[in-house]
C-alpha positions in Angstrom: 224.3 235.4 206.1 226.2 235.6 209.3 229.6 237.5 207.5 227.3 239.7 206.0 225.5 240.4 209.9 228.8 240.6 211.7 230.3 242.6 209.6 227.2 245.1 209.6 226.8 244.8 213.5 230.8 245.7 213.5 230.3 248.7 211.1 227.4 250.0 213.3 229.2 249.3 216.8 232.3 251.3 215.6 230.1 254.4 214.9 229.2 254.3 218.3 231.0 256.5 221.1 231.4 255.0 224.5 231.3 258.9 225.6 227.7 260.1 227.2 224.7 259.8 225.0 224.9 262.1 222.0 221.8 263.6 220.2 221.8 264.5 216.2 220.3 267.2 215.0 216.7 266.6 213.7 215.5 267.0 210.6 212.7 268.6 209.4 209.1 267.1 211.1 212.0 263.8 213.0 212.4 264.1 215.9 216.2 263.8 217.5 217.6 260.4 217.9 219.7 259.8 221.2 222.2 256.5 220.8 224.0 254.4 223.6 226.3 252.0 223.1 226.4 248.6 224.5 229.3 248.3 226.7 231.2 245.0 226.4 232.7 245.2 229.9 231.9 241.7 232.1 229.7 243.6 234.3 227.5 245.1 231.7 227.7 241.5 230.1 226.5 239.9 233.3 223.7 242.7 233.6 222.1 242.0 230.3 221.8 237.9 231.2 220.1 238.9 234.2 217.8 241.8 232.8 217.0 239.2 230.2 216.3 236.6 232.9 214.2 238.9 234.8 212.0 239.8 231.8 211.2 236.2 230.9 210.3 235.7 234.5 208.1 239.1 234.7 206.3 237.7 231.2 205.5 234.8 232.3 203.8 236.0 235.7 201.7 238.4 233.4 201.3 235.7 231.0 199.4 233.7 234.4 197.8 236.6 235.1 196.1 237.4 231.3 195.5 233.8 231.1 193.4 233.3 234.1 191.4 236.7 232.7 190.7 235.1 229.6 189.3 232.2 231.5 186.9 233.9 233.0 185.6 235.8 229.6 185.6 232.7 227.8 183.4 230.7 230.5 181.2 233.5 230.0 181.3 233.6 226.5 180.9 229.6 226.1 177.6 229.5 228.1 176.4 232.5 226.3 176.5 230.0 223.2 175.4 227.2 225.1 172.6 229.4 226.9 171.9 230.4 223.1 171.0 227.0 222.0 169.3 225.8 225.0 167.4 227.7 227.9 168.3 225.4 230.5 172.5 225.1 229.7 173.3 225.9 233.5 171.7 226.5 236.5 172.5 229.3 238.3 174.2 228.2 241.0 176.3 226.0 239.2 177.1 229.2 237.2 178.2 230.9 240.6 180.3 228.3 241.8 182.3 227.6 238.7 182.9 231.2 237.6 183.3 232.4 241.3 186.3 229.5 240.9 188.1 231.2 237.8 187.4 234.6 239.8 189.0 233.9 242.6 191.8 232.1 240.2 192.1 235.1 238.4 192.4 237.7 241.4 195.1 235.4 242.8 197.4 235.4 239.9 196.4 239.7 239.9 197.8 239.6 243.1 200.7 237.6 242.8 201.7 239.9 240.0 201.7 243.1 242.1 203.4 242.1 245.3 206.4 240.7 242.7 206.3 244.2 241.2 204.9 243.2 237.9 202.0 244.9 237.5 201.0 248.2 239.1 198.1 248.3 241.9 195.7 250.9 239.7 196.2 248.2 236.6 195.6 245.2 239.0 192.2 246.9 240.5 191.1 248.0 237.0 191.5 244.5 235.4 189.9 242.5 238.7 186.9 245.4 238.1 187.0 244.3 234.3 186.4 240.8 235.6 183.9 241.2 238.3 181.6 243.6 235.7 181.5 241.0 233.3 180.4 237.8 235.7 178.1 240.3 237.2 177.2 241.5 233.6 176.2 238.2 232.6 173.9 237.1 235.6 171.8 240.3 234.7 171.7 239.4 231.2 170.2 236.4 232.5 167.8 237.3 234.7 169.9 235.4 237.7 170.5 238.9 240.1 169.5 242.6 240.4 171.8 245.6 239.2 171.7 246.0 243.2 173.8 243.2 243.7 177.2 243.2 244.4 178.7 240.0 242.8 
């Protein structure tokens, strides 16, 4: 009900201070609970559109980026089946070209990510590791390349 929601949201905004954070005292095994209030002013108003705006746009560069990931795993896992039912599903250089495609796809949208500040370098290395291992993974399990191998 929207009365019932206004009237709740104006009961808890009126317990707020506008004052500097306060903490309450914890209770027993809580731990302390610090509150801020919202500020109504048309600055702070303007701020949250654009923090808002910003989020959307950082989720759907991550978004691109988890995407192109789970490209890659479900090639991999689609030609396991296929590979599964019949020996000769793909050969292997078809298997190198295609997956070195979503690869390269993948590390792009990685890279996008960090130079807009999206994702940290250390997380963009250890998912483009994550992806490399597991088309490298794959062409061992199929007798296609040598652990010595780089790719």
């Amino acid at each position: 009900n929207k009365a019932t929601m206004s009237m709740l949201c104006a009961r808890f905004s009126s317990t707020l201070s506008l004052r500097a954070p306060s903490t309450r005292p914890s209770h027993v095994g809580r731990p302390s609970i610090t509150t801020v209030a919202k500020l109504n002013t048309p600055s702070s108003k303007y701020r949250q559109r654009l923090n808002e705006k910003q989020r959307m746009y950082n989720k759907s560069i991550k978004s691109a980026a988890r995407t192109r990931i789970k490209n890659v795993i479900k090639f991999t896992d689609n030609l396991e089946r296929e590979f599964a039912k019949s020996a000769e599903a793909m050969s292997e250089d078809d298997f190198i070209k295609k997956a070195d495609e979503l690869v390269a796809d993948a590390f792009s949208h990685i890279d996008k990510a960090v130079s807009k500040g999206v994702m940290k370098k250390t997380t963009a290395a250890r998912r483009k590791s994550r992806v490399t291992r597991l088309k490298r993974q794959f062409r061992e399990r199929r007798g296609w390349s040598t652990p010595e191998m780089a790719n």
